[in-house]
C-alpha positions in Angstrom: -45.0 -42.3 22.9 -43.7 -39.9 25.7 -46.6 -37.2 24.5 -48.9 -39.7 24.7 -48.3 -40.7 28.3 -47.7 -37.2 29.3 -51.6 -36.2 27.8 -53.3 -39.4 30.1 -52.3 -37.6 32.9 -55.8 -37.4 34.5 -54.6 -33.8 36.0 -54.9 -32.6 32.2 -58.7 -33.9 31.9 -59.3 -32.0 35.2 -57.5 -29.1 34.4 -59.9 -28.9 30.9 -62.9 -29.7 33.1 -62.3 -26.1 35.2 -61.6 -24.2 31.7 -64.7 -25.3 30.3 -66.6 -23.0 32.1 -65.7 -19.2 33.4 -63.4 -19.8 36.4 -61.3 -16.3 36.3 -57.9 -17.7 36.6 -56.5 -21.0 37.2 -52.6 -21.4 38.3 -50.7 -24.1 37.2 -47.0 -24.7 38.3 -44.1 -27.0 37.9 -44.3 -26.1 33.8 -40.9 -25.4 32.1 -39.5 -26.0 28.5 -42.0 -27.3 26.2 -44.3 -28.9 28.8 -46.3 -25.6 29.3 -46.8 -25.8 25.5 -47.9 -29.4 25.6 -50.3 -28.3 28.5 -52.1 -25.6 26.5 -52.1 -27.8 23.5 -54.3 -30.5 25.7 -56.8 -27.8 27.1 -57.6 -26.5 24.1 -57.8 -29.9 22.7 -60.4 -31.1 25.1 -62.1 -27.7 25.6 -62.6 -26.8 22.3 -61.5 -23.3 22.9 -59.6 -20.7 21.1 -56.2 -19.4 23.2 -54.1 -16.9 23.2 -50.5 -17.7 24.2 -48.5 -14.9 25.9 -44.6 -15.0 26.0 -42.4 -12.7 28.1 -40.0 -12.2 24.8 -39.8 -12.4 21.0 -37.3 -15.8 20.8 -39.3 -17.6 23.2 -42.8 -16.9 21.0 -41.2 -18.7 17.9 -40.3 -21.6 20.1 -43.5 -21.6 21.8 -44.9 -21.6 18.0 -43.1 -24.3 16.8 -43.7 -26.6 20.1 -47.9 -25.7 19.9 -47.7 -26.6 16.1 -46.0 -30.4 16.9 -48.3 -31.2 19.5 -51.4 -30.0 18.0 -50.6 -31.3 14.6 -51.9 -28.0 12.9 -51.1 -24.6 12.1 -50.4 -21.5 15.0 -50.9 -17.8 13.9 -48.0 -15.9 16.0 -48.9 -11.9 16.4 -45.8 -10.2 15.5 -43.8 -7.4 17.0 -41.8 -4.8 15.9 -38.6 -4.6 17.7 -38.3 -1.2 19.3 -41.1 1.5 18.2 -44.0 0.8 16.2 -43.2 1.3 12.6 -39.7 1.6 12.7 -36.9 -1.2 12.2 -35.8 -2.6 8.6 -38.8 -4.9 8.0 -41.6 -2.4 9.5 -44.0 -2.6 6.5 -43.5 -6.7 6.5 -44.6 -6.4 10.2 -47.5 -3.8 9.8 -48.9 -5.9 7.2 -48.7 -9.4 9.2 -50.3 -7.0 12.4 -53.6 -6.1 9.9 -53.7 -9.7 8.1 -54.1 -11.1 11.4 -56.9 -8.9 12.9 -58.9 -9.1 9.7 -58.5 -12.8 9.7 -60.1 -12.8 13.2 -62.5 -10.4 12.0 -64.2 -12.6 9.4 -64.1 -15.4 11.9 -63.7 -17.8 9.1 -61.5 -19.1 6.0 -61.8 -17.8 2.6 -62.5 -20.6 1.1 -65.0 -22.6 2.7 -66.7 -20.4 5.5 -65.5 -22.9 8.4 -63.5 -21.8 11.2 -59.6 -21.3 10.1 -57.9 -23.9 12.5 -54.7 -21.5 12.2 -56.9 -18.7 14.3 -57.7 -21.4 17.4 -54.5 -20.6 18.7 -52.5 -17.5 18.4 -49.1 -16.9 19.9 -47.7 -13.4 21.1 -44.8 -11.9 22.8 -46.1 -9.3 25.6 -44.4 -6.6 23.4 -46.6 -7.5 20.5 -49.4 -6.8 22.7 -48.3 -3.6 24.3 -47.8 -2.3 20.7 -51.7 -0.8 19.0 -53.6 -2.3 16.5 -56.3 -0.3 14.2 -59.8 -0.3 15.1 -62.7 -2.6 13.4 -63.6 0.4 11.6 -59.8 1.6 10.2 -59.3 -2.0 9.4 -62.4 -2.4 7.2 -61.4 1.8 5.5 -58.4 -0.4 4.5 -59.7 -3.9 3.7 -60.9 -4.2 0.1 -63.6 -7.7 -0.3 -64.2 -9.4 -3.0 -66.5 -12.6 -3.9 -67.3 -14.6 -6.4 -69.9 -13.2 -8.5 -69.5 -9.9 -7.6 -70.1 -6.8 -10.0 -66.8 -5.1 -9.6 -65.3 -2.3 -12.2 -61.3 -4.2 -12.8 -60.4 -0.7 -13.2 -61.7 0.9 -10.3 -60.0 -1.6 -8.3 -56.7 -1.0 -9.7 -57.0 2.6 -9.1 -57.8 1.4 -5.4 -54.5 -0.8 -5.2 -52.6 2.7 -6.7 -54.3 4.6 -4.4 -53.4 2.7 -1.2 -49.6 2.1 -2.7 -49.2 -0.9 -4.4 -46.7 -1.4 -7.4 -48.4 -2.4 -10.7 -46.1 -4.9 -12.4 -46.3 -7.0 -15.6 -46.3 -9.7 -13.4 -46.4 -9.9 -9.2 -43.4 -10.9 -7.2 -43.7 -10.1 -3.9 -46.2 -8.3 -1.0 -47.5 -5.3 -1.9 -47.4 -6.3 -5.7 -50.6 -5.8 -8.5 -50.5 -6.7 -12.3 -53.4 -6.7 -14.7 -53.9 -8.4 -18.0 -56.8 -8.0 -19.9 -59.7 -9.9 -17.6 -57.0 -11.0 -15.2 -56.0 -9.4 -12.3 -53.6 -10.5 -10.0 -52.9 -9.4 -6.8 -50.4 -9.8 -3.4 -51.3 -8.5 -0.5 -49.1 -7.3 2.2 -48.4 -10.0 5.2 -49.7 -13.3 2.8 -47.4 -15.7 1.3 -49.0 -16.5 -2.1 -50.9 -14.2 -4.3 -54.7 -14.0 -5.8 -55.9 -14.0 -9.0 -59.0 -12.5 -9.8 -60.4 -13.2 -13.0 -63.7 -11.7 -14.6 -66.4 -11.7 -17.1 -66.7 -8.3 -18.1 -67.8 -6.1 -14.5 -68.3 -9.3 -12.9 -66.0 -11.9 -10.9 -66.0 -15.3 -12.2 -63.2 -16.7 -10.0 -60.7 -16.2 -7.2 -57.7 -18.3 -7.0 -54.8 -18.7 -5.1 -51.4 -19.0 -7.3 -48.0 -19.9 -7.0 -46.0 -17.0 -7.8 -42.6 -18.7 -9.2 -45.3 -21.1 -11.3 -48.1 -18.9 -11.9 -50.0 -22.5 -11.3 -53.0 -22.2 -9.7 -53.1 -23.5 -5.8 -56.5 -23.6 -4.1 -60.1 -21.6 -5.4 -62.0 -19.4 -3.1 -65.4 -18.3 -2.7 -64.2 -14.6 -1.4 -60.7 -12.7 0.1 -60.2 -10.1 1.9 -57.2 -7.9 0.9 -56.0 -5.8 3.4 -54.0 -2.4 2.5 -51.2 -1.1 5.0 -51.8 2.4 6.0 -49.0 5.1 5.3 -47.1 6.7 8.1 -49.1 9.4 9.8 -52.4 7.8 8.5 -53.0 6.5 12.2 -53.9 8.3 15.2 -54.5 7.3 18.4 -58.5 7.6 18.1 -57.5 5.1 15.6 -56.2 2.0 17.7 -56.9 -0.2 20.0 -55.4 -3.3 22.0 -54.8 -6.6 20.2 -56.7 -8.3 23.0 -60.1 -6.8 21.9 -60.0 -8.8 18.6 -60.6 -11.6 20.6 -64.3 -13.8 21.2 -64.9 -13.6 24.6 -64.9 -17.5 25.1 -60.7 -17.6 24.3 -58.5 -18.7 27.1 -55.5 -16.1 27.9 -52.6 -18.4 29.2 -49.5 -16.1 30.4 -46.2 -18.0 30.4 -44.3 -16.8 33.5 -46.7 -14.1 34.6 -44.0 -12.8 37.1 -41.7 -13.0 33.9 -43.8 -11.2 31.2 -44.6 -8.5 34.0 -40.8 -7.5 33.9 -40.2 -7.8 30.7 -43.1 -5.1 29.5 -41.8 -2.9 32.7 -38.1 -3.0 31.1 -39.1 -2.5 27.4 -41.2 0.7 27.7 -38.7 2.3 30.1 -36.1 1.3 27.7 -38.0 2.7 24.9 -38.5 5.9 26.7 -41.8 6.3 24.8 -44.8 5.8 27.0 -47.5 7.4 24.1 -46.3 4.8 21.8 -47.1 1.5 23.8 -49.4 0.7 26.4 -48.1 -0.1 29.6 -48.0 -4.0 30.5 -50.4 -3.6 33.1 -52.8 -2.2 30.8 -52.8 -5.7 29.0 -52.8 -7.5 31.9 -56.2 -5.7 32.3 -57.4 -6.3 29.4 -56.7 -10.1 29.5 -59.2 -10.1 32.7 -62.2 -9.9 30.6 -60.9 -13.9 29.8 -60.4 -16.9 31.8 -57.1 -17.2 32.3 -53.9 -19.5 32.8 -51.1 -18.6 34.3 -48.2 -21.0 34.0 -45.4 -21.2 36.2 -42.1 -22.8 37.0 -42.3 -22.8 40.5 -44.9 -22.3 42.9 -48.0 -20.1 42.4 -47.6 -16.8 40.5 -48.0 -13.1 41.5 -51.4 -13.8 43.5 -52.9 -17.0 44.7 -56.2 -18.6 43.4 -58.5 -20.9 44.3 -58.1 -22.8 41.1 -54.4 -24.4 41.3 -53.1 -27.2 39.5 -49.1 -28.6 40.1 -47.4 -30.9 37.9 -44.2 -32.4 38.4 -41.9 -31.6 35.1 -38.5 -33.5 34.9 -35.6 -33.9 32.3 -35.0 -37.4 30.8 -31.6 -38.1 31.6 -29.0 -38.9 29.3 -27.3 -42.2 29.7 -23.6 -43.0 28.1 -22.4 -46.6 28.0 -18.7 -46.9 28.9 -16.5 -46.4 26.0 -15.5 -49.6 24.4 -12.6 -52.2 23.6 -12.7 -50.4 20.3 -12.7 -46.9 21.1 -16.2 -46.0 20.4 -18.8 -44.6 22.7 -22.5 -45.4 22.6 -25.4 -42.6 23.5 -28.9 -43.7 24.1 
């Protein structure tokens, strides 16, 4: 296969080699289209490290998503963005809620159900705007994270006074994010920012089992040993003090690699003057410093980026062409 071929390129192996360690930043050019995906999908693939993939615009992160996903045969998490100002847009709550399932996920450093690394968190995909807009602190996070485990001693009613008190709707039965039900021993739950809901069910003050559900079958899905359920604050709940970059979330051993540096530099210069709101965002070169506590890869088109580096690697990217056969006796044309 083409993928195939393109991964033996022995500049690949090399270009893992120098990531393997701390080298600062390493420039890479002659990337375009999916190639700089199928790059990144090979380092961390051979390194072993987590990655954070920076776009210079919202479209391009859900392509870059979708391209990361083929070639690395697993799941991406994509950090997302509102639109214009933090909070504000049609689907504002949907988007807080994603923001804060993300950061506790990379807070636990693990999956629910079986403690082991969650292959979804190895890479994570973000627009520069995502990342000039604040996420809440360890500590706000875990004043609005509620964890429960198997086995636990836990009063069912004292945690649906907690789901009331932090705004979710009780129902008969749960339909959609933000949603709580209890029945008898049962209580169901679905948190803001996941697709499919838990069900907690218990021995009298005790937790027997957690399980994930389908919500159209009420059909049980998976078991897990613990979840974390994370609550969205309400507006004016979050100050500054209260925030802090998305990059800080990060284990120090993740690789930063910025797609068009020159590109993503622009694009956060032309959203916050165009947003006219400079206490709501951080400025782009604020998360370019922030990305300098990590080795770093910056991908390119043509040609180095904004600096030069002693680390360089160029690859030679070109389209397949397309080849049509002459039409024939009958008519017909044939494409390969």
């Amino acid at each position: 296969m083409v993928i195939e071929r393109i991964a033996a390129d022995p500049r690949l192996e090399q270009l893992a080699q120098t990531l393997a360690s701390d080298t600062g930043v390493v420039s890479v050019s002659g990337l375009w289209g999916s190639s700089a995906p199928l790059v990144a999908a090979e380092v961390v693939r051979r390194t072993g490290k987590p990655l954070l993939y920076v776009t210079a615009h919202l479209e391009e992160a859900d392509q870059v998503r979708d391209d990361l996903e083929l070639f690395l045969g697993s799941g991406c998490e994509l950090l997302s963005a509102w639109e214009t100002l933090p909070g504000e847009g049609p689907a504002a709550g949907e988007i807080h809620a994603e923001r804060y399932r993300l950061c506790a996920a990379l807070t636990d450093k693990s999956s629910e159900a079986s403690g082991r690394p969650d292959p979804s968190l190895r890479v994570i995909v973000a627009p520069v705007q995502a990342l000039m807009q604040p996420v809440p602190t360890v500590a706000t996070l875990h004043n609005h994270t509620l964890r429960l485990a198997a086995n636990q001693n836990a009063d069912p009613e004292e945690l649906a006074g907690w789901f009331i008190k932090y705004g979710f709707q009780r129902l008969d039965l749960v339909e959609s994010p933000g949603d709580f039900a209890r029945r008898g021993d049962i209580l169901d739950v679905f948190a803001p920012g996941e697709s499919q809901p838990v069900r907690v069910e218990f021995f009298g003050d005790s937790i027997e089992s957690i399980r994930r559900f389908d919500v159209s079958t009420q059909r049980s899905i998976s078991r897990l040993s613990s979840v974390a359920i994370c609550a969205t604050p309400k507006a004016g709940e979050i100050n500054d003090s209260a925030t802090m970059c998305f990059l800080d979330y990060l284990p120090r051993e993740t690789l930063v690699m910025l797609g068009g540096p020159v590109e993503i530099q622009e694009s956060g210069t032309i959203l916050r003057k165009r947003l006219d709101a400079p206490d709501s965002l951080y400025d782009v070169e604020a998360v370019f410093r922030a990305a300098g506590d990590f080795s770093q890869i910056h991908a390119s088109r043509f040609g180095r980026s904004v600096e030069s580096f002693d680390n360089t690697s160029q690859f030679t990217i070109r389209s397949l062409s397309r080849f049509a056969a002459k039409a024939t006796d009958s008519g017909g044309e044939v494409c390969a």
